[in-house]
C-alpha positions, 0 to 999 in steps of 0.5 A: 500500500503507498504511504499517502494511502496507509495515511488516508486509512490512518485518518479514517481509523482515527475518527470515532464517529466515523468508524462506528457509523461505518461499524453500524451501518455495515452491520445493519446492512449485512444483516438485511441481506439475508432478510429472508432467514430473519423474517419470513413465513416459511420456514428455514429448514423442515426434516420431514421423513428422514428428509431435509427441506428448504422452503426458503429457496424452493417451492414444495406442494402440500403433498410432499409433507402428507398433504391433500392438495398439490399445490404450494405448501402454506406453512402458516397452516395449523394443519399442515403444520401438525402433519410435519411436527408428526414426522419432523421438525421445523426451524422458523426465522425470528419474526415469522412474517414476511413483508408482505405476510397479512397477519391473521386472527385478531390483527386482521384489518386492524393497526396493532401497536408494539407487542412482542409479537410485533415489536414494531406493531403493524400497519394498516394492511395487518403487515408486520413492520419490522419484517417491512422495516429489514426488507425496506433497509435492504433495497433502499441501501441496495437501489442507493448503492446502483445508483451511486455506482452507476452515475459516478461511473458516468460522471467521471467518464463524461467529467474526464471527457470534457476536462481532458480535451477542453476546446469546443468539447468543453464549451458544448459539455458546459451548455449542455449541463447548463441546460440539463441542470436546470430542469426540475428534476422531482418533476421529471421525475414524478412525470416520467414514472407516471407514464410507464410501470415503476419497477426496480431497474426502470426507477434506477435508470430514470433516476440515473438520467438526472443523478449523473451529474454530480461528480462532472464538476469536480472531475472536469476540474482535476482534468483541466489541470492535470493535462497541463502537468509536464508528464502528461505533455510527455506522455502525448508527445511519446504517442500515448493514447489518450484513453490511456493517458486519462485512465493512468495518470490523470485518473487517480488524482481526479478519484480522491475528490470524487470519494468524498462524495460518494456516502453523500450521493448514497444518502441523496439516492436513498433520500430521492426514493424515499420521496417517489415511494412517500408521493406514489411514484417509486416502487410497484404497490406493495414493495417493502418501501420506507418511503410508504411506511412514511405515507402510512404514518401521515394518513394513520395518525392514531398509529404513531408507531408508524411515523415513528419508525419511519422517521427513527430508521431513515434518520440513523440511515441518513445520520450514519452515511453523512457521519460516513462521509465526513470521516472519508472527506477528512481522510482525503484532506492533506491538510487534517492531522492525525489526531 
């Protein structure tokens, strides 16, 4: 590792708010990726007749545990339940409720508070919220993450593009941004995913054609200075190829201001679907969202746990990437000592 590097680690490790929010933040994300073994109404694994079942990943027939009907097995069940407690055993997740499980019994069309049964009670379609909660967390921070990539990924190329060549180039690149800049990008938004069907990759490229120009600035910047550098001039007139020249020497230095910025761009990512999802225009009806379970808490206001939950676990989201960010932004800056 190059020493300006180990340094940028050392000054990331020596602050404390960072690292605990990256701690807290890996942690709760690593998690949500399996949210299937921890909320879900099937079971993890059934031994059945001397036989292992995993009805987390396949889809069984009734009659594969002794059952009637041919079709997919509910777990939640009491009968069929008994008939494998008859020749086997199951191993349920903690919350046995998937995001879009509707409780039955009591709870149905009902909104129950905190119990524990339902530490974070449920909502007004009788669904758990904690397991919405976990499901929600993950494909916010999974959409936020695609985002980010993608659209530094273009950024940079069309930053270094515009930077590098200059001239005409340049002064296009410039007007078009200016023009592009100025659109009321929520609206566009909003009329855009009115027109066709919101899906996860539909929504993702929509966003991109408006996130995209976040990192131009910064990157076109570094460019238009380091093609002047000495080495740079002497690699062209070695005949280099240009791509080469950007991608090796120019590259790297233009990279350390557009990390600063990635957990804030991640943040904005999350934040923007949040607020299609609040306004009806973000995910298909029915998708673990957190910005519904805000929607839910404005129209339930005799539910405050809904409001409360939302606002609690988009707030940690948020409070951790920007903590994040400052920890990576003070790393990359030459003038922060070590403490």
């Amino acid at each position: 590792m190059r020493p300006a590097n180990r340094r940028r680690l050392a000054q990331f490790r020596g602050n404390r708010r960072g690292m605990i929010s990256l701690a807290v933040f890996a942690t709760m994300f690593f998690l949500s990726l399996f949210a299937e073994f921890l909320a879900n109404d099937r079971p993890i694994l059934i031994r059945y007749d001397g036989h292992f079942y995993s009805p987390v990943f396949h889809d069984y027939p009734e009659t594969t545990f002794g059952g009637d009907l041919p079709t997919n097995a509910v777990y939640t069940d009491t009968e069929l339940q008994h008939l494998i407690e008859a020749k086997g055993w199951m191993l349920w997740p903690l919350i046995p409720y998937r995001y879009d499980t509707t409780v039955t019994g009591e709870a149905r069309g009902s909104l129950l508070p905190p119990s524990l049964a339902h530490p974070l009670g449920t909502d007004d379609q009788a669904r758990d919220v904690l397991a919405r909660v976990i499901y929600g967390f993950r494909i916010s921070v999974l959409f936020g993450l695609a985002l980010t990539i993608l659209s530094s990924i273009v950024g940079i190329a069309a930053g270094a593009v515009q930077g590098y060549f200059g001239g005409w180039v340049d002064l296009s690149f410039q007007r078009f941004l200016e023009i592009w800049s100025s659109m009321p990008t929520l609206y566009l938004l909003i009329i855009l995913a009115s027109l066709v069907q919101p899906g996860f990759w539909i929504l993702l490229g929509i966003m991109l054609l408006f996130s995209w120009m976040a990192l131009v600035g910064y990157v076109r910047a570094e460019f238009l200075r380091g093609r002047n550098f000495d080495y740079v001039r002497a690699a062209r007139a070695l005949g280099m190829l240009d791509l080469r020249i950007m991608i090796r020497h120019i590259l790297p230095n233009a990279m350390t201001a557009s990390l600063t910025y990635l957990p804030f761009i991640l943040a904005g990512s999350v934040t923007t679907l949040t607020s299609l999802d609040f306004l009806g225009f973000g995910l298909p009806p029915g998708s673990p969202s957190l910005g519904e379970l805000v929607l839910q808490g404005k129209n339930n206001l005799t539910a405050p746990w809904l409001a409360f939950t939302a606002f609690s676990i988009i707030a940690l989201m948020l409070s951790l990437l920007v903590f994040i960010g400052e920890a990576v932004r003070d790393a990359f800056n030459p003038r922060k000592a070590l403490a």
